[in-house]
C-alpha positions, 0 to 999 in steps of 0.5 A: 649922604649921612642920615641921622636915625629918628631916635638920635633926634630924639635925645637929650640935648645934653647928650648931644652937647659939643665936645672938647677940651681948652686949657689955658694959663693965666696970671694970679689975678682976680681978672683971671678968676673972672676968666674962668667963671666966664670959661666954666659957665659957657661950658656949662650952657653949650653943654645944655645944663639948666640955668642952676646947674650954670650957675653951679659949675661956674661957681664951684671953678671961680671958688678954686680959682680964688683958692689958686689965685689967693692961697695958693698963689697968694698973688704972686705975678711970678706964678700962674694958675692952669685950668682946663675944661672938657666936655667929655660927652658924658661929664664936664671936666674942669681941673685948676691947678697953682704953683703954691706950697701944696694944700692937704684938703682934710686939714681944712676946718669944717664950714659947719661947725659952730666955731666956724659958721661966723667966719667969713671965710673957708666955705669954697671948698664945701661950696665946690664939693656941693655944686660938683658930682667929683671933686679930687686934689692931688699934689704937684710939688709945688702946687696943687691940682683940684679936678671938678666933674659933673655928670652929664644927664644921659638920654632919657635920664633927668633933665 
């Protein structure tokens, strides 16, 4: 019979948060966009992060998935959008990737500048590099993966 050591009972939740993977396709639709919020946010919860770090990860992969759907996609019901997500024990992994014509992120116009604060739009990419510790893009040929990571509190960490 196995016994858990007193000091395993002790730690942080977080670390002790359910692990593993799921990836699924979907089609470029809102619906889906609303899929993957839905995906990230229990994520996030059977993780064990607070109420705002929820609402962070969920928010930053419904952010790529309406960048997927939308521009890189652009709605096309011949084109599909990936995304998987892991808790990896010390991280939460989500990659959204599209089939679109590919995105250079450092081409993108600055949120913050004063020609842009008016706009309505172009603030998902600031929005997903501030609620995420990682944010990576790499080039499919056709499309583009975007990986999110946020870090995990280890045991007697914050939280």
């Amino acid at each position: 019979m196995s016994r858990i050591a007193p000091e395993r009972m002790k730690k942080n939740p977080v670390s002790e948060s359910k692990t593993g993977r799921l990836s699924i396709s979907l089609a470029s639709t809102m619906e889906s966009v609303d899929k993957v919020e839905a995906a990230a946010e229990k994520l996030a919860t059977e993780a064990g992060l607070d109420e705002d770090e929820c609402f962070h990860v969920a928010m930053a992969a419904r952010e790529a998935a309406v960048n997927a759907v939308l521009h890189g996609n652009e709605y096309d019901p011949a084109k599909r959008i990936s995304a998987s997500f892991e808790n990896t024990g010390e991280a939460l992994v989500i990659t959204i990737a599209d089939q679109g014509k590919g995105l250079a992120p450092e081409t993108l116009p600055d949120p913050l500048a004063p020609e842009n604060l008016l706009r309505g739009t172009g603030r998902g990419i600031f929005l997903i590099r501030s609620y995420m510790d990682e944010v990576n893009f790499r080039q499919l040929h056709p499309g583009t993966e975007l990986t999110m990571v946020k870090h995990l509190a280890a045991a007697g960490g914050k939280g």
